[in-house]
Backbone bond lengths (Angstrom), bond angles and torsions (degrees), N, CA, C in turn:
res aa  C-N    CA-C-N  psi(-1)  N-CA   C-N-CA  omega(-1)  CA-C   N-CA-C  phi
1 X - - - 1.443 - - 1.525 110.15 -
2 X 1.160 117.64 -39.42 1.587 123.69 -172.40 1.434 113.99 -84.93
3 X 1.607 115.31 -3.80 1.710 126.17 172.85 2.081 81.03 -100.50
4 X 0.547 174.05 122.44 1.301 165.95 -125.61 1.632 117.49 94.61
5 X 1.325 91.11 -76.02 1.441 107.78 172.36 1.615 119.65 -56.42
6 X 1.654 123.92 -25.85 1.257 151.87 -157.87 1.545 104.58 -99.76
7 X 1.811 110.63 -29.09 1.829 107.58 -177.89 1.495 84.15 -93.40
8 X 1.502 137.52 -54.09 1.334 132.34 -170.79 1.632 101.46 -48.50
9 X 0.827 124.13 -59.23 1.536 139.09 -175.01 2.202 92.57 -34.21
10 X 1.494 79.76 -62.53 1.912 99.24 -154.17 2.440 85.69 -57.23
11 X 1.238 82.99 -56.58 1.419 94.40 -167.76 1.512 113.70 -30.85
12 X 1.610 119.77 -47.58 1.573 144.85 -143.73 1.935 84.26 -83.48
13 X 1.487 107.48 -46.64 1.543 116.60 -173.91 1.514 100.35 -67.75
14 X 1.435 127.93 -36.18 1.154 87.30 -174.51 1.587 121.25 -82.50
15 X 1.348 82.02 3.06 1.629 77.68 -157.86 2.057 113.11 -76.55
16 X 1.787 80.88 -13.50 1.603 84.91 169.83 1.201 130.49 -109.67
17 X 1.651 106.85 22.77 1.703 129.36 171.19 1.546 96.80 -84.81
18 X 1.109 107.87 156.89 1.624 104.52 168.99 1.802 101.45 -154.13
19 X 0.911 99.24 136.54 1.943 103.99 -161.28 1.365 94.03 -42.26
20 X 1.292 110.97 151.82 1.514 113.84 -170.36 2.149 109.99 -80.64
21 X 1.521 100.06 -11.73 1.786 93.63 163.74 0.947 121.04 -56.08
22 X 1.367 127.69 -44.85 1.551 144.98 178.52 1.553 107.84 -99.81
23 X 1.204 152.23 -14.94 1.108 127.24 164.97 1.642 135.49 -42.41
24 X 0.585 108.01 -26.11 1.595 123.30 155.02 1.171 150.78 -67.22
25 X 1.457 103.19 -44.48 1.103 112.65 160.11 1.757 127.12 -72.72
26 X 1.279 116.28 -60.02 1.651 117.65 179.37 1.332 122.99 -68.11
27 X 1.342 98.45 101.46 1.704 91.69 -177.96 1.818 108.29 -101.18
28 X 1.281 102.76 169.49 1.340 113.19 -177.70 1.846 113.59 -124.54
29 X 1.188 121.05 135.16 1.635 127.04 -168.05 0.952 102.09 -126.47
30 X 1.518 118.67 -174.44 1.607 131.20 171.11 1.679 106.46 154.93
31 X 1.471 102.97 102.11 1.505 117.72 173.06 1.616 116.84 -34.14
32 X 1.268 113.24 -40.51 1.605 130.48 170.24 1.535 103.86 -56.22
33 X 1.139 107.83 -55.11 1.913 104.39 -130.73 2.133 87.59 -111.46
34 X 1.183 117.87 114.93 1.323 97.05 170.25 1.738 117.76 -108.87
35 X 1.095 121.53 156.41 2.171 116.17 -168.09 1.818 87.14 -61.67
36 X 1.437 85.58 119.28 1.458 99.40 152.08 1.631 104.37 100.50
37 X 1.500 108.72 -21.10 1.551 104.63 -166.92 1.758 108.80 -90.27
38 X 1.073 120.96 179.62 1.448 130.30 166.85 1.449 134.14 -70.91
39 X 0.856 128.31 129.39 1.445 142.28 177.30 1.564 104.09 -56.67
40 X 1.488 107.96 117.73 1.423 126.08 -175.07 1.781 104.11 -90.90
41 X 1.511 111.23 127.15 1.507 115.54 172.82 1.386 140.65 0.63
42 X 1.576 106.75 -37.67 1.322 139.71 -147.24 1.771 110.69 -95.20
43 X 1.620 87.67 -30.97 1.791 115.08 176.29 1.766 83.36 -97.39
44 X 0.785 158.54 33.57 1.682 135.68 172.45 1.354 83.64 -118.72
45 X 1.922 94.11 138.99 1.303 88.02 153.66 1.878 137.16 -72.03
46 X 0.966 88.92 177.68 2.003 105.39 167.51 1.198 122.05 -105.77
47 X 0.822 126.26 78.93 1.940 139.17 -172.55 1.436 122.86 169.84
48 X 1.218 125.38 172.44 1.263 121.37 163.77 1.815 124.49 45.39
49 X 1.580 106.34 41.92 0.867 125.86 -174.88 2.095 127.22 67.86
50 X 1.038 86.83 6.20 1.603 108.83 171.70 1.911 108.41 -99.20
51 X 1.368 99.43 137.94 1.518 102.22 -177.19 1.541 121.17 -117.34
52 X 1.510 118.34 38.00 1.345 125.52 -168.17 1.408 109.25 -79.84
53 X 1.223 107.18 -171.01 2.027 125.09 167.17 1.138 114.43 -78.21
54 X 1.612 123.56 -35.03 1.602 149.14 -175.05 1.716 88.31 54.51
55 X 0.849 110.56 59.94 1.931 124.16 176.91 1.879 104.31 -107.31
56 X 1.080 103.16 98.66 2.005 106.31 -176.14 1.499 86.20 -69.78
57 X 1.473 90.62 147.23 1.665 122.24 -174.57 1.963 99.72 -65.57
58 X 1.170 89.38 146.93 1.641 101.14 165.44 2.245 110.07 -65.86
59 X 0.646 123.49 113.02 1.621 124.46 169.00 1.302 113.74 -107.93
60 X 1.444 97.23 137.55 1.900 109.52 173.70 1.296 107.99 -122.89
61 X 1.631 128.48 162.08 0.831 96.94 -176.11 1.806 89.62 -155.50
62 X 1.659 136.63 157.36 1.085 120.20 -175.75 1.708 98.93 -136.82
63 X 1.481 96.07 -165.82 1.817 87.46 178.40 1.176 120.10 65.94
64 X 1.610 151.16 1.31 0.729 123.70 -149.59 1.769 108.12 -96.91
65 X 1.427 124.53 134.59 1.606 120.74 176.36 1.081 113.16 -29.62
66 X 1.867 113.09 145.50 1.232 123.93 -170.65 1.713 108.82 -81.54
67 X 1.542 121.24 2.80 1.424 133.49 -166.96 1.606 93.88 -104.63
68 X 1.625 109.92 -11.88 1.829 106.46 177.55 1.748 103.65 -53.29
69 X 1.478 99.76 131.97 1.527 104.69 171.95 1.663 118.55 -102.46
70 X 1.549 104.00 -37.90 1.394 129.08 170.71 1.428 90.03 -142.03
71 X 1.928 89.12 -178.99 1.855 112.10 161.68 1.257 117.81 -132.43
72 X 1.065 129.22 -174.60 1.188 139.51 172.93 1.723 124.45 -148.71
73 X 1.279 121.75 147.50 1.370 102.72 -178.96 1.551 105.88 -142.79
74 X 1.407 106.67 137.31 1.886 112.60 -175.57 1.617 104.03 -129.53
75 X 1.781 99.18 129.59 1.140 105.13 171.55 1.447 102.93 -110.52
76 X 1.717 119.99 124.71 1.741 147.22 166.77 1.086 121.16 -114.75
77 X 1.563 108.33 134.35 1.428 124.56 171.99 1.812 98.90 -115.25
78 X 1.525 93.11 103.38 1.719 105.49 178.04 1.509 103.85 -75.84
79 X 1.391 135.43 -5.61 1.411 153.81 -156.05 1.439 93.45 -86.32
80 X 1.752 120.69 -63.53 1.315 129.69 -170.54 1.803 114.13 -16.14
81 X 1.497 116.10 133.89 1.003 123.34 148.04 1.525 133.65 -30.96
82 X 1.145 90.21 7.31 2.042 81.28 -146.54 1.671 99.71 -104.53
83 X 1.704 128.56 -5.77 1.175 100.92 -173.13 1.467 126.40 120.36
84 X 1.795 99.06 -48.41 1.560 133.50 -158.05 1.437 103.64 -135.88
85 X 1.596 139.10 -25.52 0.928 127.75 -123.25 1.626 146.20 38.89
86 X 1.503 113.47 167.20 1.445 97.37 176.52 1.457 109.50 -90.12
87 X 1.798 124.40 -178.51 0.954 126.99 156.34 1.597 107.37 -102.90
88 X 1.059 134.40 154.07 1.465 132.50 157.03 1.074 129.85 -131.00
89 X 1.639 118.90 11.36 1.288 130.70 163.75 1.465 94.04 163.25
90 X 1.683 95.63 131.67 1.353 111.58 162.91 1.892 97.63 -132.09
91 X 1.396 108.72 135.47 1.234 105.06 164.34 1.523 111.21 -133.91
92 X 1.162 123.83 151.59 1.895 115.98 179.26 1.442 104.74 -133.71
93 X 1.642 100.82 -172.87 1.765 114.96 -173.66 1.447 115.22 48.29
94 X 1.502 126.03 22.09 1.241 122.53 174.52 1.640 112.59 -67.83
95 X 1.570 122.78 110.43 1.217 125.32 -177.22 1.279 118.36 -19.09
96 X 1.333 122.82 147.98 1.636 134.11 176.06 1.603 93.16 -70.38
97 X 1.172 135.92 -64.33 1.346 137.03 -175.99 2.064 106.90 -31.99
98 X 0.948 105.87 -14.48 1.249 106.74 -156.85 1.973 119.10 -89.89
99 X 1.153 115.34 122.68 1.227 89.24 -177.15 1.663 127.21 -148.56
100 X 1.356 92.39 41.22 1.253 131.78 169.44 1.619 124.22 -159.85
101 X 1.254 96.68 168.49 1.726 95.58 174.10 1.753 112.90 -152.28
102 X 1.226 119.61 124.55 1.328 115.75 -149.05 1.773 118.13 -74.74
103 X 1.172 122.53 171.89 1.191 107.39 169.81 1.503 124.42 -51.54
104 X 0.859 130.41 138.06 1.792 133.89 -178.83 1.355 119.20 60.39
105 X 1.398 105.35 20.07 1.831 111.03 156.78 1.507 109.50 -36.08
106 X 1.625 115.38 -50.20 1.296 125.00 -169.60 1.937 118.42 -46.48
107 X 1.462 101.06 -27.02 1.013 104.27 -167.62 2.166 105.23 -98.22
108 X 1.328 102.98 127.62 1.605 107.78 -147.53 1.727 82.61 -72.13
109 X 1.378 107.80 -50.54 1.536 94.48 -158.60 1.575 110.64 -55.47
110 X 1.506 127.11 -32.43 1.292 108.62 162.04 1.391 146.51 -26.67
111 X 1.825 95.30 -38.89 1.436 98.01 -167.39 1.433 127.30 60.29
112 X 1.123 116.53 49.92 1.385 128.94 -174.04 1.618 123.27 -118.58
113 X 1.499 126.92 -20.39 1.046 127.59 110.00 1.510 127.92 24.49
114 X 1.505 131.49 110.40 1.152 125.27 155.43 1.925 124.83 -55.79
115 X 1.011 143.51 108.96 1.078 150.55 172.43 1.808 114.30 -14.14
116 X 1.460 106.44 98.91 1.143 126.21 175.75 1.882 114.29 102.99
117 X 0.878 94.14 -5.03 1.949 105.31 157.59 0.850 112.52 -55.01
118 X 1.632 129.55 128.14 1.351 128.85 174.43 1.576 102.56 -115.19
119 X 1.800 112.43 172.81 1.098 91.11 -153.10 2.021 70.11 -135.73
120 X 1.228 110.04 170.38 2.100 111.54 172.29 1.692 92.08 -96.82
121 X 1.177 92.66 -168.67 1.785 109.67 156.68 1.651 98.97 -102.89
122 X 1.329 105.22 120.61 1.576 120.41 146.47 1.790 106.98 -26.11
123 X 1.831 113.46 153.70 1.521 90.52 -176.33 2.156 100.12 -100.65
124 X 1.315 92.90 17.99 1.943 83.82 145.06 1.220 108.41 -73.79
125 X 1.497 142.49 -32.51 1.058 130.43 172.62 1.616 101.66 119.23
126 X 0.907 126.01 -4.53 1.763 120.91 150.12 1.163 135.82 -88.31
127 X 1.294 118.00 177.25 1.726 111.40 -175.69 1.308 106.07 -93.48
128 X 1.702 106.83 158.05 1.237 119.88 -171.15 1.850 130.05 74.34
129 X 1.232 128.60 -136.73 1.068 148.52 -144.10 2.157 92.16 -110.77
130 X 0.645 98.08 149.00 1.883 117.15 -165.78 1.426 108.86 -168.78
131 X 1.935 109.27 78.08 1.680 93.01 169.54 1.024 118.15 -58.80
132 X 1.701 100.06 -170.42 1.435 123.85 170.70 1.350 116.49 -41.87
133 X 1.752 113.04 147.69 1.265 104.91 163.11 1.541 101.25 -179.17
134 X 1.103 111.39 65.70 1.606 131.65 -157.01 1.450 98.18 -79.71
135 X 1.983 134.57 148.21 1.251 127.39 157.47 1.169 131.35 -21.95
136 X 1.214 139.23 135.69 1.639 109.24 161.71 1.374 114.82 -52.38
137 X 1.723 94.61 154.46 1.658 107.87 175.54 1.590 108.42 111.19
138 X 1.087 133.77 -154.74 1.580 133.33 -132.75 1.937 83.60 -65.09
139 X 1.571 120.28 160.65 1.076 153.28 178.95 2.140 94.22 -77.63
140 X 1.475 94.77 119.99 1.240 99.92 154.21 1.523 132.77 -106.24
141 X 1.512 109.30 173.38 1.444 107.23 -170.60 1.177 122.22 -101.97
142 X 1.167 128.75 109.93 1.749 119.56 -172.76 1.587 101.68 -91.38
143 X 1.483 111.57 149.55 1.313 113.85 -170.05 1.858 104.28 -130.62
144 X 1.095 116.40 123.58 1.709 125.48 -155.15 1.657 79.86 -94.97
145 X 1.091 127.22 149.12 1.494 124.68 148.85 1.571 119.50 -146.01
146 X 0.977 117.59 147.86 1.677 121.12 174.20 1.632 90.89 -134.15
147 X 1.469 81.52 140.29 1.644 117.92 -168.70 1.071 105.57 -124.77
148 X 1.882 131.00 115.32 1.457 136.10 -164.09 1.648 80.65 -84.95
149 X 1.030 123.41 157.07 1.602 117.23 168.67 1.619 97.53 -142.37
150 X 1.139 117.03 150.28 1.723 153.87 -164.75 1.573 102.43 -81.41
151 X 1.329 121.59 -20.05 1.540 112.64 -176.86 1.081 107.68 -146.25
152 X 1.920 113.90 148.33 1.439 112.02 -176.36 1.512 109.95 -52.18
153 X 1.054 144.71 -53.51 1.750 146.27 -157.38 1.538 93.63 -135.68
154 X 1.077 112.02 173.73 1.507 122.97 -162.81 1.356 92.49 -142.79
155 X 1.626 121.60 110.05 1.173 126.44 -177.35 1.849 103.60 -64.82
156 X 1.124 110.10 131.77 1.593 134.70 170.74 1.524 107.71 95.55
157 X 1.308 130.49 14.14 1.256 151.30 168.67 1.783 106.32 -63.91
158 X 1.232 125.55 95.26 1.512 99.86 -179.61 1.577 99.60 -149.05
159 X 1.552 118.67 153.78 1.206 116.07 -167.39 1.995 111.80 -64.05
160 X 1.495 128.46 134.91 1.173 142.23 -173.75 1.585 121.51 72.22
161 X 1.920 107.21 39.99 1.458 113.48 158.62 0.770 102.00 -86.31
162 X 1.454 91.68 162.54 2.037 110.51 163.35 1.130 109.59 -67.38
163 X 1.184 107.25 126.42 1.555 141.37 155.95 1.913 113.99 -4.89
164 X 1.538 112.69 -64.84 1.159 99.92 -152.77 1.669 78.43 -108.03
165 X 1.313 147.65 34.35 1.233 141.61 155.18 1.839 95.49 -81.40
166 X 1.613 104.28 -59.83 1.488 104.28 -171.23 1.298 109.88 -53.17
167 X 1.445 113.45 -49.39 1.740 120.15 -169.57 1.707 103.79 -52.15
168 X 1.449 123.55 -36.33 1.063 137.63 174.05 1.696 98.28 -51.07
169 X 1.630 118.08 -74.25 1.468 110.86 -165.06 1.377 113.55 -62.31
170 X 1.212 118.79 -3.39 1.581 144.89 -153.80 1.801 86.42 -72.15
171 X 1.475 91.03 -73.19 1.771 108.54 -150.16 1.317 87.04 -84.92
172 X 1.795 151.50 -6.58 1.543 129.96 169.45 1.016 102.04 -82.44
173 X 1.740 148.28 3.46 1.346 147.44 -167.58 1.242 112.70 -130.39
174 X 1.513 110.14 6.68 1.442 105.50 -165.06 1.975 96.59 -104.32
175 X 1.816 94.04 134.54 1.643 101.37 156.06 1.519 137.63 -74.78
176 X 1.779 101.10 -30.09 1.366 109.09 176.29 1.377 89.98 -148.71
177 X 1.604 104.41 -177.11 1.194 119.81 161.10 1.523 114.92 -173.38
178 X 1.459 117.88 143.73 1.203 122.89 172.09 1.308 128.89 -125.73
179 X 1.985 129.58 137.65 1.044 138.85 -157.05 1.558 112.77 -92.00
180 X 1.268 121.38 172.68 1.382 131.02 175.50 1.549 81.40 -153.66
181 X 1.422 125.91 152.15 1.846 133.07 161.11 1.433 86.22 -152.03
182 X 1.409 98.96 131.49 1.298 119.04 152.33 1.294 96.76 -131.61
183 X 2.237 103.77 -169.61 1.394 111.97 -172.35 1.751 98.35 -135.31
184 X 1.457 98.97 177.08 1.108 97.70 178.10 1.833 106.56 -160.59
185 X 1.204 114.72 131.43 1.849 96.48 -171.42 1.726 92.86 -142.21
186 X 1.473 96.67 160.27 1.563 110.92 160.97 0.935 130.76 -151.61
């Protein structure tokens, strides 16, 4: 369990390394969510004994390499009980033109989404966006990421995969990437 806990651990880091050519340049924002601060109600989910909005944060994002073809963006809690961590949103093929994503993109029936973004199932097991909603007890870390990616669509990318298959094709295609971590506890 604790060689488990140690690739989730390793996995969550890389995902908020970003090769040091581009580290600098791509940054990642969000009026909601600030580095280091707490997860506001609105990002919690609604289920499973949590009483939020489950509303995904608005993200902006700048810098991004002139070799960006699309992006992608994954929200992880390396904190999770589980071994693996959770996923709480992976979405991909978000146009290169693109450089934001609005509040409650996460949520599919909106349709808010840039045109041709696909989105996994969260690992509650629905589509889209799944805040926080950690055991009670110590504060976990949610980790925001945008992933410049190298190709318009990412072959095997399709709306209602699992989570850490996409997050997987996510980070072998990715040129840069930039973090946001906040926390969230109850």
């Amino acid at each position: 369990m604790r060689i488990l806990a140690l690739a989730a651990f390793a996995f969550a880091l890389s995902a908020i390394q970003a090769p040091a050519a581009f580290a600098q340049d791509l940054r990642l924002t969000s009026a909601e969510i600030s580095a280091g601060g707490s997860i506001a109600k609105e990002q919690v989910f609604d289920e499973s004994g949590c009483n939020g909005g489950n509303i995904s944060p608005s993200l902006n994002w700048t810098g991004a390499p002139e070799a960006a073809r699309s992006f992608a963006v994954t929200v992880y809690d390396p904190d999770a009980p589980t071994g693996r961590g959770w996923w709480h949103w992976v979405v991909a093929d978000i146009p290169a033109g693109a450089t934001a994503l609005p509040k409650n993109a996460g949520n599919a029936a909106a349709k808010l989404l840039p045109p041709g973004a696909v989105q996994s199932r969260n690992d509650f097991g629905t589509l889209g966006y799944g805040g926080p909603c950690p055991p009670p007890g110590a504060r976990h870390h949610y980790v925001f990421t945008l992933f410049a990616i190298g190709a318009d669509k990412l072959a095997g990318a399709s709306n209602g995969g699992a989570p850490a298959a996409l997050a997987a094709l996510v980070q072998s295609h990715s040129l840069a990437k930039a973090s946001l971590i906040a926390t969230y506890g109850r």
